[in-house]
C-alpha positions as CSV (number, residue, x, y, z in Angstrom):
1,X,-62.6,-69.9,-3.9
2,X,-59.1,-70.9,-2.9
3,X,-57.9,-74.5,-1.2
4,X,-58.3,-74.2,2.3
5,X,-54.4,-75.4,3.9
6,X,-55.3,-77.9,6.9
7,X,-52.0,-78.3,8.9
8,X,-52.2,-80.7,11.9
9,X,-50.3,-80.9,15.1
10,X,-47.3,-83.0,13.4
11,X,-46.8,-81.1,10.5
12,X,-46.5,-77.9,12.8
13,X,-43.8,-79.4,15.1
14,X,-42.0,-80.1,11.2
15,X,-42.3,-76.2,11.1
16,X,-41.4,-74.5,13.8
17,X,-38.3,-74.2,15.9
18,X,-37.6,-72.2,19.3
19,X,-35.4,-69.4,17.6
20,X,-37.1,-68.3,14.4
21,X,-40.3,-68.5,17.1
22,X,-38.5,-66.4,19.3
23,X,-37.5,-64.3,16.3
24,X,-41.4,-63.9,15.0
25,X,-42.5,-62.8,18.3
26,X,-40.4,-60.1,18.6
27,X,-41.5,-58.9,15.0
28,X,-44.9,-58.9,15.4
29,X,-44.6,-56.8,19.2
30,X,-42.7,-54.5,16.9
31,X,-45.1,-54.3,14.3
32,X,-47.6,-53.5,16.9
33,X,-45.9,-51.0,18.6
34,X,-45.6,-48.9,15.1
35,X,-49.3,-50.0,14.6
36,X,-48.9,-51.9,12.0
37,X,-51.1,-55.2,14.2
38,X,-54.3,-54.7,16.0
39,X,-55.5,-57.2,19.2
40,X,-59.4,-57.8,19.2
41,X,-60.8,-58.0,22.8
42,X,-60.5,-61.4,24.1
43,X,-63.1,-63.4,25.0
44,X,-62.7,-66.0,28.2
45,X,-65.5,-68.7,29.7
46,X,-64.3,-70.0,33.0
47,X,-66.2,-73.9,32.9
48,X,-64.7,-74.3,35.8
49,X,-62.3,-72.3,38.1
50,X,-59.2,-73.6,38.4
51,X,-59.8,-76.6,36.3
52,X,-61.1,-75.9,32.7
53,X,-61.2,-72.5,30.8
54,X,-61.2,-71.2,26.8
55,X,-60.6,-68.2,25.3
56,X,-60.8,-66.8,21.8
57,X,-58.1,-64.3,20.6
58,X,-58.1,-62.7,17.6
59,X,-56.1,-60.0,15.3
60,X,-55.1,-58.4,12.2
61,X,-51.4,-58.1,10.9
62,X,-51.5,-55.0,8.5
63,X,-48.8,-54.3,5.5
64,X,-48.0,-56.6,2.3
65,X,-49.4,-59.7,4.9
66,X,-52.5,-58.3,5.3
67,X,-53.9,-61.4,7.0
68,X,-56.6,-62.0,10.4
69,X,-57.6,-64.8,12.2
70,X,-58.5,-66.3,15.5
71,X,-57.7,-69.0,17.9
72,X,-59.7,-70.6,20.2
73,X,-57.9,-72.3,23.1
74,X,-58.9,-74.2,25.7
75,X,-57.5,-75.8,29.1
76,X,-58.7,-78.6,30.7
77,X,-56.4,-79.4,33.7
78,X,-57.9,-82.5,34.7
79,X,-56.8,-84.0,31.0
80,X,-53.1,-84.9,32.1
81,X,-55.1,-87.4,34.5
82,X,-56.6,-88.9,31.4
83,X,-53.5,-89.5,29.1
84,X,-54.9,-85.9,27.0
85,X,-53.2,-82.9,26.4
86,X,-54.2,-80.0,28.8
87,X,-54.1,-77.5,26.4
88,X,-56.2,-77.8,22.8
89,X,-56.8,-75.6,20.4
90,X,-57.6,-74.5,16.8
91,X,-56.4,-71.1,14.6
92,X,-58.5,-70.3,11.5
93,X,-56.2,-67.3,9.1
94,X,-58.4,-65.3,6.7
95,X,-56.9,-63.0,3.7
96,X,-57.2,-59.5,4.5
97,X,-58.2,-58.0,1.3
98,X,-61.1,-60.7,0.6
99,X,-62.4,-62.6,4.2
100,X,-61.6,-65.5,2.3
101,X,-60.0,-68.2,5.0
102,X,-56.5,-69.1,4.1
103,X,-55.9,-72.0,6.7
104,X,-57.0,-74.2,9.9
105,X,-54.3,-74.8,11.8
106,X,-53.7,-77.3,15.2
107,X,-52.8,-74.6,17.8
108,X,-51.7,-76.4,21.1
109,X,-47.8,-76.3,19.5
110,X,-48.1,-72.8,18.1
111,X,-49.6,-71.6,21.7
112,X,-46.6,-73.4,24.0
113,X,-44.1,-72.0,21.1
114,X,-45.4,-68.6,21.2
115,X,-46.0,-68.2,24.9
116,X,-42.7,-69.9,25.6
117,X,-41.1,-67.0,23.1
118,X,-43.2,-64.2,24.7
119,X,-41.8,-65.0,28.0
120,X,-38.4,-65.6,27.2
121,X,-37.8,-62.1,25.3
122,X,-39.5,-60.2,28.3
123,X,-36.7,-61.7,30.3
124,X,-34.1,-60.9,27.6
125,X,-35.0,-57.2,27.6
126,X,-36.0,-56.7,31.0
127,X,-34.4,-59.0,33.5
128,X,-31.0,-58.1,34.6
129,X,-28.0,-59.0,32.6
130,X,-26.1,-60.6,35.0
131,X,-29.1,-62.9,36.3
132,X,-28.0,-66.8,36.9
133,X,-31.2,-68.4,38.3
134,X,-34.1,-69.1,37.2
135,X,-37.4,-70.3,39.2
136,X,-40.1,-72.2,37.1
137,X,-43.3,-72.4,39.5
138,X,-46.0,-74.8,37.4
139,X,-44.7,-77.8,35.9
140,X,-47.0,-78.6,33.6
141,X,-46.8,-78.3,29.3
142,X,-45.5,-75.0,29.4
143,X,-43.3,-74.4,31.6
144,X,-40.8,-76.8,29.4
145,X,-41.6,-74.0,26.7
146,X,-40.9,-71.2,29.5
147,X,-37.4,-72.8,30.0
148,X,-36.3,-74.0,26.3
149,X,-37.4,-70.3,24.7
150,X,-35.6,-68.6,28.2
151,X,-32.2,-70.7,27.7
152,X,-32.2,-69.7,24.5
153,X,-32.1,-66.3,24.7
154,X,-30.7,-65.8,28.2
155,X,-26.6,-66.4,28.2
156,X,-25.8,-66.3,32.2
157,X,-28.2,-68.8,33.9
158,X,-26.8,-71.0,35.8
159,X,-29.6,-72.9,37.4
160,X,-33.2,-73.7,36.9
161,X,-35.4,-74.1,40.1
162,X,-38.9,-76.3,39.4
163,X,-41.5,-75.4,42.0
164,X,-44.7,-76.9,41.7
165,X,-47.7,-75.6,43.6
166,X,-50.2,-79.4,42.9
167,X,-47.6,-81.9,43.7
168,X,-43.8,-81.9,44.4
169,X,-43.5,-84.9,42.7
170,X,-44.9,-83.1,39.4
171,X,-41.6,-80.7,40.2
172,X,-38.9,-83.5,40.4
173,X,-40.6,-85.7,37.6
174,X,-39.9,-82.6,35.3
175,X,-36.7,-82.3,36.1
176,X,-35.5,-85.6,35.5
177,X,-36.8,-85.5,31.6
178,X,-36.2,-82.0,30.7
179,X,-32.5,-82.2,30.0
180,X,-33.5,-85.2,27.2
181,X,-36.5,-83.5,26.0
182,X,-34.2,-80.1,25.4
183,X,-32.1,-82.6,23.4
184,X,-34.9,-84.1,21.8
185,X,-37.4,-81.9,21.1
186,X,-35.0,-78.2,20.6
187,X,-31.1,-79.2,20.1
188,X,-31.7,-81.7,17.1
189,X,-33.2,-79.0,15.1
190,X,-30.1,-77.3,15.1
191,X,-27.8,-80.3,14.6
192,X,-26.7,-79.1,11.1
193,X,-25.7,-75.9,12.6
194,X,-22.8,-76.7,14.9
195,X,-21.6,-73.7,16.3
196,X,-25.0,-72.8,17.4
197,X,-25.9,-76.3,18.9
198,X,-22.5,-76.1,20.7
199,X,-23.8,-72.7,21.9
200,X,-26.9,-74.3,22.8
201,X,-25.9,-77.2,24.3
202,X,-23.7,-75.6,26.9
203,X,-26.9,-73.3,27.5
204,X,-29.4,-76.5,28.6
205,X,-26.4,-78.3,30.3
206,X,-27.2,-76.4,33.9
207,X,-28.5,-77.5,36.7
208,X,-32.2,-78.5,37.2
209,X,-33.5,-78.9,40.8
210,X,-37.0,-79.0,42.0
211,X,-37.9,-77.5,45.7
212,X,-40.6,-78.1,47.2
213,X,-39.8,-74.7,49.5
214,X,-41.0,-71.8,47.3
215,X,-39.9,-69.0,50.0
216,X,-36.3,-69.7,49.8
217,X,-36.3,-70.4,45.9
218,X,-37.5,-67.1,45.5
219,X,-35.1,-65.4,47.8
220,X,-32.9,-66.6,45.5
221,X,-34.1,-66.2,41.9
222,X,-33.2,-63.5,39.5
223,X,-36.0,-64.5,37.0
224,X,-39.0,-65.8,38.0
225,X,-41.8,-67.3,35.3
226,X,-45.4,-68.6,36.6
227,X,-47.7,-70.8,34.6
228,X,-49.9,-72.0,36.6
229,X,-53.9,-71.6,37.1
230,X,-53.4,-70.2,40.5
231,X,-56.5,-67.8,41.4
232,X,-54.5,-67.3,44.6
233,X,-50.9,-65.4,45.0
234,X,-48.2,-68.3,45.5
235,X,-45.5,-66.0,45.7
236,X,-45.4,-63.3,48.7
237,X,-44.0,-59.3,47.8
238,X,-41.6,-60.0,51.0
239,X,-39.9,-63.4,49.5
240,X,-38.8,-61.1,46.9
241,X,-35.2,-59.8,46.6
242,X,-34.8,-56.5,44.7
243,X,-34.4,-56.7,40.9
244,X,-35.7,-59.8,40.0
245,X,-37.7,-60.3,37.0
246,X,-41.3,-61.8,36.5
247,X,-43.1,-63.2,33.7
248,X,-46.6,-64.1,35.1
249,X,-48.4,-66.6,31.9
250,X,-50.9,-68.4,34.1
251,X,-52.5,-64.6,35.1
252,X,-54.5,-64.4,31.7
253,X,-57.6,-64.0,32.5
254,X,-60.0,-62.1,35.8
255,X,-59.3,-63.8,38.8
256,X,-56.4,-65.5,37.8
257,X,-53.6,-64.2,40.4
258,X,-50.2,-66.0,40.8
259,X,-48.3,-62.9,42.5
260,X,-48.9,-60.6,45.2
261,X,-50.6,-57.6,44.3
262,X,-48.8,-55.1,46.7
């Protein structure tokens, strides 16, 4: 039988960064769109509503890959109180052709890469063009991914609105760290690419206010993304001005609800 690759959370930061992410993502909803990928049916356990939740989700990648595998996630809100990450998980990828397993792999940066990616090209293709600003509601882990993968792609945005439905303070604390952990954690990846990180780092250099007055900030967004674990809408249908886009993450599961339904 074949070595079993182990790669842990640091060696999978090492890995990955925000574009060829972004890039990946859009392969694979190609590749499943020409039904060349298949989605299992996910399985969720609510431990506690609002607070702690898993699910496994699994698939197959068809073609010269030929690969499957699984990932079991799980959130545990309460964690960030605790000095833990709210978000852990594991992947296991098996070969195709044999069921032989391939890898384990740490999945908490893979997940807030991914979903971060998934967002941000629903916004590339369906938001308008012309759209300038942005409304994060949730400022927990991923809505830094939500913003880094959306600037990214996204060349008109002007401003980045952090609403937090806990704590305002949650809102403002993000704010004043995201512009050094874009820096940090995205723009140094690209450091030996400068035309790109000059194109980047115009792109992250906006403004970044949080609100603690989510009617008006949507009135005014273009785009807005919610990750939160609301089982409640936050966001009213009459707040909303015509056009604007929505990315909903935090609505993965039954009775998860972060919108208004009508």
């Amino acid at each position: 039988m074949s070595k079993v690759r182990i790669l842990n959370e640091g060696i999978i930061k090492e890995l990955l960064d925000i574009k060829n992410v972004i890039e990946v993502v859009k392969q694979v909803y190609t590749l499943k769109n020409s039904n060349q990928a298949d989605l299992f049916p996910i399985i969720t356990h609510i431990f506690e509503p609002g607070k702690a939740d898993m699910d496994i989700k699994a698939g197959h990648l068809k073609g010269e890959a030929n690969v499957f595998g699984l990932k079991l996630v799980s959130w545990f809100g309460e964690n960030i109180k605790k000095g833990l990450p709210d978000v852990i998980g594991t992947i296991m990828v098996f070969d195709g052709r044999t069921g032989i397993p391939l890898g384990i792999l740490s999945a908490e940066h893979i997940t807030c890469m991914r979903t971060g990616s998934a967002g941000a090209i629903g916004s590339k293709y369906l938001a308008r063009k012309d759209s300038e600003n942005l409304l994060m509601v949730g400022a927990g882990h991923q809505a830094f991914f939500q913003i880094a993968a959306g600037l990214t792609v996204l060349n008109n945005i002007k401003k980045v609105t952090v609403y937090d439905p806990i704590n305002y303070k949650f809102a403002v604390d993000f704010c004043n760290k995201v512009k050094l952990r874009l820096k940090n954690e995205i723009l140094l990846r690209y450091k030996d690419d400068k035309i790109y990180s000059e194109k980047l780092a115009k792109k992250f250099g906006i403004t970044f206010v949080a609100t603690d007055d989510i009617e008006k900030s949507t009135g005014q967004a273009d785009i807005i993304v919610t990750a939160t674990p609301s089982r409640k809408p936050l966001i009213k249908r009459e707040w909303v001005k015509k056009g604007t886009h929505f990315t909903c993450i935090g609505s993965d599961m039954e009775g998860k609800q972060e919108i208004d339904e009508n």
